[in-house]
PAMAR-547205 format. One record per residue: residue in three letters; x negated, y, z negated of N, C-alpha, C in turn. Coordinates in steps of 0.02 Angstrom, whole numbers, plus 50000, padded with zeros to 5 digits. Atoms other than C-alpha are relative to their C-alpha. Example, Ala and Ser with C-alpha at 12.3 -4.5 7.8 and 13.67 -1.06 7.14 Angstrom:
<atoms>
ALA499554994150000493854977549610499555006050000 SER500424994150003493164994749643500395005549963 
</atoms>
This chain:
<atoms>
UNK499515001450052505754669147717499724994649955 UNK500225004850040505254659547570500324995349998 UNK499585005049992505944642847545499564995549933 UNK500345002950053505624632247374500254990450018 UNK499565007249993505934611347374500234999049932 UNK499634998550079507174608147246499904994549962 UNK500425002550059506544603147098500264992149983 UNK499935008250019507674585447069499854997350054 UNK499995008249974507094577247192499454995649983 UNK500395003050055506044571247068500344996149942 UNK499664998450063507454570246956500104992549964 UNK500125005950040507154551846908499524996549961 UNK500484999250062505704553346843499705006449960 UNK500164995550034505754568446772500595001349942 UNK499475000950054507614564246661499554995449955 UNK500425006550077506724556946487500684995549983 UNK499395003050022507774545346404500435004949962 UNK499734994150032509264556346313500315005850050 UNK499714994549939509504564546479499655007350012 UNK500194992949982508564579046448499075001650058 UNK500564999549928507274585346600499345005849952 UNK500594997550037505774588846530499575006150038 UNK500474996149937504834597946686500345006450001 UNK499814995249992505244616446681499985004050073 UNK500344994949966505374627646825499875005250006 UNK500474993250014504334643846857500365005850021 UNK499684993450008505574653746926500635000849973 UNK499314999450032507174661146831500345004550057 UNK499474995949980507804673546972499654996450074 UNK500335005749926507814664247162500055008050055 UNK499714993849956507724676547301500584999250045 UNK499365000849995509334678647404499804994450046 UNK500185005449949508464667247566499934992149984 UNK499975008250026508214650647454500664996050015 UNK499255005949980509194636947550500124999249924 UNK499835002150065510164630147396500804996350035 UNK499305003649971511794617647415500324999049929 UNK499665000750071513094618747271500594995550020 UNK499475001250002514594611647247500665001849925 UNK499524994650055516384619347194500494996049938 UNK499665004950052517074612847034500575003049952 UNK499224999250014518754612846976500045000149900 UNK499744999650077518534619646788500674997049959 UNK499425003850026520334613246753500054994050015 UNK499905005749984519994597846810499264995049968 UNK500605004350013518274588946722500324991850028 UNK499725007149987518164570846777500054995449928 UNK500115003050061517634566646592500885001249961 UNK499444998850039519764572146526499985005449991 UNK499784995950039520504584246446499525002649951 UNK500634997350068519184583346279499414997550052 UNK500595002649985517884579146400499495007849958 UNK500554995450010516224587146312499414998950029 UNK500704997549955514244591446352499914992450039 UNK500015004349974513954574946390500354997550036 UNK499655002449931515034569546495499905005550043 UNK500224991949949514854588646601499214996450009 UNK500865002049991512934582046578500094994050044 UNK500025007449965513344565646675500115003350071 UNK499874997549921514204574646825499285003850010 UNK500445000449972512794583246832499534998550013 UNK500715005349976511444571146846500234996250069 UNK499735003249964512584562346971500225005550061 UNK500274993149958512484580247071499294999049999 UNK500805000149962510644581747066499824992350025 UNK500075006349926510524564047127500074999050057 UNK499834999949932511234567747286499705005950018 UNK500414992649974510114584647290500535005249988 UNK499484994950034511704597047233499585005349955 UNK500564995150037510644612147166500355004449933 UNK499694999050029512144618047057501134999149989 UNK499295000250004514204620847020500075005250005 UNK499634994549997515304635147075500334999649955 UNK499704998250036516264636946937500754999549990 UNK499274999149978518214638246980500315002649948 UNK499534997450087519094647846833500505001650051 UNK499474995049996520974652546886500235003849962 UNK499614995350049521144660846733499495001849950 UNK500914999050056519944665746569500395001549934 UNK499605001950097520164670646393500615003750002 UNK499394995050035521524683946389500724996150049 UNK499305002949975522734673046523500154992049977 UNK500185006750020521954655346505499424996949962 UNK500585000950061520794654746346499704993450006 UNK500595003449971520204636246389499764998450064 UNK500314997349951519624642646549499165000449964 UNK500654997950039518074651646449499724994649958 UNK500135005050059518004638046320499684995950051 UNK500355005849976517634624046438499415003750020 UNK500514998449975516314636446541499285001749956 UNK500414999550064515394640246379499684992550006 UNK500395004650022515364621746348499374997450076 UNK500465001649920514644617946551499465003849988 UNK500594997049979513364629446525499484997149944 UNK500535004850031512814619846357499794995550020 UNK500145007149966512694605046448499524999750047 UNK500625000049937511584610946597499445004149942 UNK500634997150046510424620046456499584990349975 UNK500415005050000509844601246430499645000350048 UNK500335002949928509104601346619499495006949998 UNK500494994750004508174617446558499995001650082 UNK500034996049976508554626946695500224999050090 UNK499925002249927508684615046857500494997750022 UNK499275001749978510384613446874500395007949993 UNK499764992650001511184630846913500785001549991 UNK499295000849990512884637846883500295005750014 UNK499924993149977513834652846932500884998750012 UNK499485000150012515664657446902500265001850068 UNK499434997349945517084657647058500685003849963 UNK499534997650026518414668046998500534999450035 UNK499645002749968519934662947050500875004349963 UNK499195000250069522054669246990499755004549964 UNK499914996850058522084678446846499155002249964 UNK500544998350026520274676446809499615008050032 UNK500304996549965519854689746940500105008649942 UNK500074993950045520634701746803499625001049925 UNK500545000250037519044698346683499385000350030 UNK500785001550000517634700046752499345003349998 UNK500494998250045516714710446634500014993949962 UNK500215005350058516984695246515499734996050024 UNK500605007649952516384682346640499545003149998 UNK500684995550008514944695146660499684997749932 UNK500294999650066514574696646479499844992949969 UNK500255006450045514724678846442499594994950039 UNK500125004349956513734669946587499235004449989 UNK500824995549998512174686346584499614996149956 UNK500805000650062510404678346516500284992549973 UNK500325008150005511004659546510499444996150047 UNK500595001849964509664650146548500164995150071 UNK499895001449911510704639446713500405002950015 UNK499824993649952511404656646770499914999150052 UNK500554997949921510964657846961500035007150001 UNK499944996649975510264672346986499725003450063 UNK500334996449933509644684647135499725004949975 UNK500264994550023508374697747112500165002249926 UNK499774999150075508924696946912500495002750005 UNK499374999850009510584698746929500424993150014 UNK499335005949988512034685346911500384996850064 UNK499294998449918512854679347056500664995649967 UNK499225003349993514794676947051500235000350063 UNK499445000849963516044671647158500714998449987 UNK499465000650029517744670947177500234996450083 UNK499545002649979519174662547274500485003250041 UNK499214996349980520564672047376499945005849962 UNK500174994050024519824689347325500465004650005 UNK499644997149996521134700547280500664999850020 UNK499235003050014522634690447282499864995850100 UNK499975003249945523144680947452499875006250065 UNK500094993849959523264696947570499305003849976 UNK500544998150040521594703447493500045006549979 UNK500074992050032522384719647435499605003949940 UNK500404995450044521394724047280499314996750007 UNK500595004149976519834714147358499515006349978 UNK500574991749986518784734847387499864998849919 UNK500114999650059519174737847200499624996149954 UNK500325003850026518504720447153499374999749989 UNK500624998849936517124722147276499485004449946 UNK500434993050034516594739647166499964998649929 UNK500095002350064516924729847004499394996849969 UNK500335004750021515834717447007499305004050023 UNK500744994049984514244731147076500065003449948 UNK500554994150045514504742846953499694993549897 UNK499975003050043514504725246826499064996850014 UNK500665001849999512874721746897499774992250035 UNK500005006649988513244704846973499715000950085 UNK499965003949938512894696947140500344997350024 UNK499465003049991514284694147214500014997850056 UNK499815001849923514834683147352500624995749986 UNK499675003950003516564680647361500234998050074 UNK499455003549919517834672047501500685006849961 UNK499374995149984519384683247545500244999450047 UNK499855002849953520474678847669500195007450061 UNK499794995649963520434687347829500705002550040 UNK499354999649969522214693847934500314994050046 UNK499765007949973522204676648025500134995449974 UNK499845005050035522424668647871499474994649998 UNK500165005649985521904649147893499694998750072 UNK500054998849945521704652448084499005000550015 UNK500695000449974519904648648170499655007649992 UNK500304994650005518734662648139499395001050055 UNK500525000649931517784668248309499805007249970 UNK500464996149983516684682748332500455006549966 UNK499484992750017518134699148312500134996049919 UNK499605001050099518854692248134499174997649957 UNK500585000050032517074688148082499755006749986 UNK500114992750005516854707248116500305003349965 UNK499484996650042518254711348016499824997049929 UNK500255003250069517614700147871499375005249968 UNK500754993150022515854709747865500255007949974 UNK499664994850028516974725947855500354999449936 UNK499605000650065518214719247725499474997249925 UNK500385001750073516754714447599499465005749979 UNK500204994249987515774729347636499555001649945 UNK500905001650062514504731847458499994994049959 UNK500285005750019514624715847419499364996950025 UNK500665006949972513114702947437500124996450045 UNK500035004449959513744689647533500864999150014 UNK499565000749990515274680547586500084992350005 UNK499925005549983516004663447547500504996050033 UNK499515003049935516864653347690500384993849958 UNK499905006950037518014641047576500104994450057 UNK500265005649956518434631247737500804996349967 UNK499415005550049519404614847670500644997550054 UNK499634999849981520894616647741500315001850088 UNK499894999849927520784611947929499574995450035 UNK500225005749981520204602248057499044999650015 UNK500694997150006518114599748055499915003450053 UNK500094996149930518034606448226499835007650000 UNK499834992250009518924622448176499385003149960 UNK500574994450024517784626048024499234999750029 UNK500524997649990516374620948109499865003850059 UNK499994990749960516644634548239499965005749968 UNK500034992750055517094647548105499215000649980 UNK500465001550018515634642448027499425005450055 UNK500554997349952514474646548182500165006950025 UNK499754994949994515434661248213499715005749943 UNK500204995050056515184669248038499085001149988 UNK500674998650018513514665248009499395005050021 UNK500414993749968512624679348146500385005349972 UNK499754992150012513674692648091499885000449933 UNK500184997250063513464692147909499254998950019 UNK500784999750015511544687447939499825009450035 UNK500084993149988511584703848037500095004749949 UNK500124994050058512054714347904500134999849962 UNK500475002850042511024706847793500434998949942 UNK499625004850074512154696347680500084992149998 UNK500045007350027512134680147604500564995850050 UNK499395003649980513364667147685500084994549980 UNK499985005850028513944652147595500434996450024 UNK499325002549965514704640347723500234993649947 UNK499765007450020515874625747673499664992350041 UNK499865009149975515824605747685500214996749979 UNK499455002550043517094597047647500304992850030 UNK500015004949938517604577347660500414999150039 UNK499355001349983519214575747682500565005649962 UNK499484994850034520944586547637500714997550017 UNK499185001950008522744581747586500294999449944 UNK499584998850041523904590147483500244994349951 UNK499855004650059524484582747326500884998250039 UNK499485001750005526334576147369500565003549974 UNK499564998050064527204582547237500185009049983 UNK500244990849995526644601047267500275001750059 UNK499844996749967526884613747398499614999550050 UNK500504999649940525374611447514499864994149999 UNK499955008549956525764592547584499915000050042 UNK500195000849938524754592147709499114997750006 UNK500775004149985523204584647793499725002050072 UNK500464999249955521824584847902499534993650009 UNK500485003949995520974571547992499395001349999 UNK500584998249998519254571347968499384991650046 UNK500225008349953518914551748058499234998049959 UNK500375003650026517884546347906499435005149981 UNK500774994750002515984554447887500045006050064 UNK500264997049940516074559848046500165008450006 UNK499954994649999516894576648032499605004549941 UNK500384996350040515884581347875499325001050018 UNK500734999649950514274577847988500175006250025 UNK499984994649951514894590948118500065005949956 UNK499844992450049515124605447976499364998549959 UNK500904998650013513474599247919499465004550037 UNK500444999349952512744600148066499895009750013 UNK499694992550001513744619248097499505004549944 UNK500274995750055512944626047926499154998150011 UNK500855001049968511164618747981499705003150049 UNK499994996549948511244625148147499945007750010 UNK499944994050020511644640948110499725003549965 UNK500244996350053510744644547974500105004749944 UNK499614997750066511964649147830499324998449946 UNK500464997950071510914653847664500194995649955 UNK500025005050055511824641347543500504996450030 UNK499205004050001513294628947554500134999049957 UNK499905003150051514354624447457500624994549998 UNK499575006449995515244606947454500695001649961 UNK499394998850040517114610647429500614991950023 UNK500004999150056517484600847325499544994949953 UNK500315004650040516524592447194500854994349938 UNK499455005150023518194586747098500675002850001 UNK499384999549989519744594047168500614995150011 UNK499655005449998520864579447143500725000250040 UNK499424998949955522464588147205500094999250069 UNK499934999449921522044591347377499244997050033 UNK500285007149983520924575047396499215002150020 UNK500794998049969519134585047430499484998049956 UNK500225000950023518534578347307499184994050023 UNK500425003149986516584570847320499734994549909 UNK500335003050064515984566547134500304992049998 UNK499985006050005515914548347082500504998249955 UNK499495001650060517234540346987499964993049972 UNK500215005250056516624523546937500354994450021 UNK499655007849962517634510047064500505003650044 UNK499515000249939518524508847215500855004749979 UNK499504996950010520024514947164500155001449930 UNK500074999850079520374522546977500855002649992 UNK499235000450036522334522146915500125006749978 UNK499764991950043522214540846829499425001049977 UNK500534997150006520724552246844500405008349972 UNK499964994250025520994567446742500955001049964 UNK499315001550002522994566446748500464996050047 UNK499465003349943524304553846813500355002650079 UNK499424996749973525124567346906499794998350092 UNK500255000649946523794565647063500024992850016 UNK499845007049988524134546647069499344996950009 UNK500875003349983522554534447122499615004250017 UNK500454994449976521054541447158499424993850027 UNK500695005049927520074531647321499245002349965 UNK500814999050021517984532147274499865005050079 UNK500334995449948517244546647393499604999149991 UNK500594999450002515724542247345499484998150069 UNK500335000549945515264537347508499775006650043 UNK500144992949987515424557047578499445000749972 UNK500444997050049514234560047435499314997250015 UNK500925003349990512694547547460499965000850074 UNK500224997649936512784550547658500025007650013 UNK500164991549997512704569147629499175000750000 UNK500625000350037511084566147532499545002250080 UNK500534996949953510104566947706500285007050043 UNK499874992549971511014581447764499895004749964 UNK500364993850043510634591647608499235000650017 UNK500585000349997508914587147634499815005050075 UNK500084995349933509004594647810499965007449985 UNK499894996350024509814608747755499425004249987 UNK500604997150039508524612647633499355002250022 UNK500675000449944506974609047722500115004650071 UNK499984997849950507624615747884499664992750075 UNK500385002949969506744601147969500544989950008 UNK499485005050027507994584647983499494994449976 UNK500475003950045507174570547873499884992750019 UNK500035006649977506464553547937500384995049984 UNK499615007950028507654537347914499424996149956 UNK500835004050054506474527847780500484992150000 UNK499625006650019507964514947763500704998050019 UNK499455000249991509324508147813500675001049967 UNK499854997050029510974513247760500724998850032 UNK499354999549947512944509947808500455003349961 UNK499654996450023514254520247750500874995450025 UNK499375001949947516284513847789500455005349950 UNK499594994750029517834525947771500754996650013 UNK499265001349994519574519347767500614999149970 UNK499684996350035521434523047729500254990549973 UNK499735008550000521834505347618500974999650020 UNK499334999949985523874511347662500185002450087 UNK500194995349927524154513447851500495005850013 UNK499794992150010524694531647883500435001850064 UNK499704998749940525264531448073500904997949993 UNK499254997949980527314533748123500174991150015 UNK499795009049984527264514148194499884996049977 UNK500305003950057526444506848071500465001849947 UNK499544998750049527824514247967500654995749992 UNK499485001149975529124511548059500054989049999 UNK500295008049982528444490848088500244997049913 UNK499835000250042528864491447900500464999849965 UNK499374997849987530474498247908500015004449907 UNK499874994850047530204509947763499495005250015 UNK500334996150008529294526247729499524999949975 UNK500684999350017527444527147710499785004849938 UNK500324997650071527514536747546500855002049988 UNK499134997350014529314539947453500095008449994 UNK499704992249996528914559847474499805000650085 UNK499924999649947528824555347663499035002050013 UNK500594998549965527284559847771499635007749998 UNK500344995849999526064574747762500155005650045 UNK500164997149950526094589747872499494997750039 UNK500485000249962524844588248002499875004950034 UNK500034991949948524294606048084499724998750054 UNK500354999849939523044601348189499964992850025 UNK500085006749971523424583148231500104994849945 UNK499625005250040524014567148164499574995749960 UNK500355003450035523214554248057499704993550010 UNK500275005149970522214540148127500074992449961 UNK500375004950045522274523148067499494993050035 UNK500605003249964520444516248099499544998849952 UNK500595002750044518924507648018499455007050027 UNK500544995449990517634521748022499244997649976 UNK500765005450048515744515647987499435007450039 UNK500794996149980514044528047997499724996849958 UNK500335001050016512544522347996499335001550007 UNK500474996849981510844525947970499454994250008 UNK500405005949975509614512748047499305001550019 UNK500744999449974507734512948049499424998050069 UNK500155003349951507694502648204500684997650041 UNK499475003449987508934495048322500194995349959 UNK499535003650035510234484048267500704999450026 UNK499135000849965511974476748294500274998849919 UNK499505000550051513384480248176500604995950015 UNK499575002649996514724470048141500725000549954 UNK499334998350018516494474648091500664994149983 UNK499515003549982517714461848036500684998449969 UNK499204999250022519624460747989500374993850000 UNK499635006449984520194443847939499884995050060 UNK500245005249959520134432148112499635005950056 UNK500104996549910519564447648239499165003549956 UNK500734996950012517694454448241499865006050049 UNK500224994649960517064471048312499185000350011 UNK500635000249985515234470448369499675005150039 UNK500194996249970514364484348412498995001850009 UNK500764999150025512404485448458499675006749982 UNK500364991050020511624503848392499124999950011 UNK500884996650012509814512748413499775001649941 UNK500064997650090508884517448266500315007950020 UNK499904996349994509404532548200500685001849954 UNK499164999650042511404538148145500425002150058 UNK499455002049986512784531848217500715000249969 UNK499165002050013514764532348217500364998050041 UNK499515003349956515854519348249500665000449949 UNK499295000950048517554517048220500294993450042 UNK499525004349986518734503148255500684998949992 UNK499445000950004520724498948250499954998749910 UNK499865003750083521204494548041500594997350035 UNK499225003350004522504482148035499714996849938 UNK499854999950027523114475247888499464992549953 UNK500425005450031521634462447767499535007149982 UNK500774997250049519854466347694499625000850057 UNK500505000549940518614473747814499374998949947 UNK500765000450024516874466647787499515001150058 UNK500484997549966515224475047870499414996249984 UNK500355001849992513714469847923499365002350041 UNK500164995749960512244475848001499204992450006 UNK500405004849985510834462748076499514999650037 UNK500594996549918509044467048179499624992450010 UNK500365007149971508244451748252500054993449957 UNK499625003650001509284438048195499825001249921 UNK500144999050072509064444947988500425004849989 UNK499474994150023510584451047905499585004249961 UNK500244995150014509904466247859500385005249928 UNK499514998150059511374473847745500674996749995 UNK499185001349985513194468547715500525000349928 UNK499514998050082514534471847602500774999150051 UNK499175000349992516554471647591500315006049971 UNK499514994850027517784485147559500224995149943 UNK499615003650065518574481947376500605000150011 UNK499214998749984520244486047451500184998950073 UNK499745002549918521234478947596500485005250007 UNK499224994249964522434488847708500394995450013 UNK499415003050011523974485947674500675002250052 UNK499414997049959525684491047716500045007749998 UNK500194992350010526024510347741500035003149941 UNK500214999150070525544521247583499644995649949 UNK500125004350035524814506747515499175002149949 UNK500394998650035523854514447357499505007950006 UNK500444991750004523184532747416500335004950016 UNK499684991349975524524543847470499715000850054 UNK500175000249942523714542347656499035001849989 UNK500615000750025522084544547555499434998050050 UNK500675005749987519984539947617499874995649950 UNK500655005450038519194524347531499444999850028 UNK500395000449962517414524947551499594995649965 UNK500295004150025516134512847521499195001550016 UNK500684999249975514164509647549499624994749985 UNK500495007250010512804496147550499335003750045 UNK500754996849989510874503147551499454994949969 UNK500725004550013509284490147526500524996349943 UNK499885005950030510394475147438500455003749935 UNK499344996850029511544486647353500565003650041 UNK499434997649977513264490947380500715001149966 UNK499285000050024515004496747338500535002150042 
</atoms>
């Protein structure tokens, strides 16, 4: 199986000033086996606004290939004939990656209403120059193929072949949301049947679950011989205000490791990070520019915690990924994850009010922890140090990557990490935990501190 190394990880000296990437690459059509790691992006949602234009779309993605991100899924719920700036914005995304001449890829998810265009997505995506394609054809995907029950999924299925695309969508199997073992993986391979591949959106559950599904799906579609694009995702919890209020612990990095690990292991063909900026239902990874930001895109989603920590401790798991080979520690590296409002029932209750005024989250698969979470990646032993106002947590680690967690109670945690009596890194959360809800809707804050930088 061929395998290429992807082209930014150069990408700092190969952006000129102006942003544009000077270094071309040699191939325009990838074969279907090229690891590749995307992430899914919420067309109705840019982080740049409403008028966000090329440039700003050009910023997210430089701030994608920085972390190794090889392209964007697309997300349209709708297109020109239901939701005309659907198309409009995707037009402008694709001017924007035509600066990176070619090394930033893109490829439409069809999603809603869009699924009933897609000769026009076809027609308007064929022969741009950051298309992804396979064997010279397009690849699309879509979302919940053929409505929620996947009844007109076949028809789709035969749409998008005789349109000439590459398709790999997600479609939900008869279990719904429900763990996907070995029999409903069998039923997936049947229900996509001349399609290309199949994408696992994932998201919405506990990491455990998808990273079982995960290992589950991946032999049966490799058996007959189709693409598989598992999920990784950091965290998930419903917007409030909406219909799907609910959450999933994920205990910091740590559960996006194990659905790393799942799609590594296994040997899924691409991933794709869901989500790059889904703001509603908190999966969001892209950078937003400080600890906490007042109104990213619209008020309606309330604060928005920095994930950027998910994002730069991915960086060596894409690299795995890619390579197939996991990648030496070169440097040290601490990551911390925590909720600044505490989220637990007694911590509520200790308050004597309600931890958010639309009450508490569902929880399907278990309740919501409130704990200091810390991974780290250490080139050598070392002792970390955890501390919360008058109490300290001290823990000694091997080189390597580590997860600890600790109790949160209510101040500023500051970290530390120290190998033969030389603080080595250290930083502070910008946000203390507070009382319950305090600033995220039960939200992650994540932070980081790497060679004398940190946030």
């Amino acid at each position: 199986m061929k395998r290429r190394s992807f082209i930014t990880t150069t990408v700092a000296t190969a952006l000129a000033p102006g942003g544009l990437l000077r270094a071309r690459t040699r191939e325009t059509s990838d074969a279907p086996g090229t690891r590749r790691v995307f992430a899914h992006y919420m067309v109705a949602w840019p982080r740049g606004g409403k008028t966000a234009g090329p440039e700003q779309y050009a910023q997210e993605m430089r701030d994608a290939m920085a972390a190794g991100i090889d392209g964007f899924a697309l997300n349209c719920g709708g297109w020109h004939a239901s939701e005309p700036y659907y198309k409009r914005r995707v037009e402008m995304i694709y001017d924007a990656a035509d600066r990176f001449d070619g090394a930033f890829k893109l490829f439409v998810s069809a999603d809603g209403n869009a699924q009933d265009e897609l000769a026009d997505i076809i027609r308007t995506v064929r022969g741009r120059r950051a298309q992804l394609t396979v064997d010279g054809r397009p690849v699309l995907s879509a979302y919940a193929l053929g409505g929620r029950h996947g009844t007109g999924a076949r028809s789709l299925i035969e749409t998008a072949g005789r349109l000439g695309a590459y398709f790999v969508p997600h479609l939900s199997p008869s279990t719904g949301e429900r763990e996907i073992d070995a029999s409903v993986a069998a039923e997936i391979v049947g229900k996509i049947r001349s399609a290309d591949g199949y994408f696992y959106f994932g998201a919405a559950g506990a990491p455990s679950l998808l990273a079982r599904s995960t290992r589950a799906l991946a032999p049966a579609l490799r058996d007959a011989g189709k693409v598989f694009m598992a999920p990784v995702t950091p965290y998930y919890r419903g917007l409030p205000q909406g219909t799907n209020y609910r959450a999933f612990e994920t205990r910091g990095f740590a559960g996006m490791a194990e659905e790393w690990r799942a799609a590594i292991e296994s040997r899924a063909t691409w991933v794709q990070i869901v989500t790059w900026n889904d703001w509603a239902e908190s999966t969001y990874v892209a950078p937003t520019g400080g600890a906490r930001q007042a109104c990213v895109y619209d008020a309606r989603f309330g604060p928005i915690l920095s994930h950027e920590g998910y994002l730069r401790a991915s960086r060596h798991y894409i690299r795995w990924f890619k390579t197939g080979s996991e990648p030496p520690i070169v440097r040290d590296e601490l990551f911390f994850f925590y909720r600044p409002g505490l989220a637990g029932p007694r911590e509520a209750a200790a308050y004597a009010r309600p931890a958010s005024t639309y009450g508490s989250p569902r929880m399907p698969h278990g309740p919501l922890v409130d704990r200091i979470f810390v991974c780290v990646f250490l080139t050598g032993p070392a002792l970390l140090t955890i501390g919360q106002n008058a109490r300290e947590d001290r823990r000694p680690l091997p080189a390597g990557i580590s997860f600890v967690d600790v109790p949160s109670t209510p101040g500023l945690p500051t970290f530390s990490i120290v190998r033969r009596e030389r603080v080595v890194l250290e930083c502070a959360g910008e946000l203390a935990v507070t009382e319950p809800g305090g600033g995220g809707q039960y939200g992650y804050y994540s932070g980081w501190a790497i060679d004398g930088q940190s946030r």
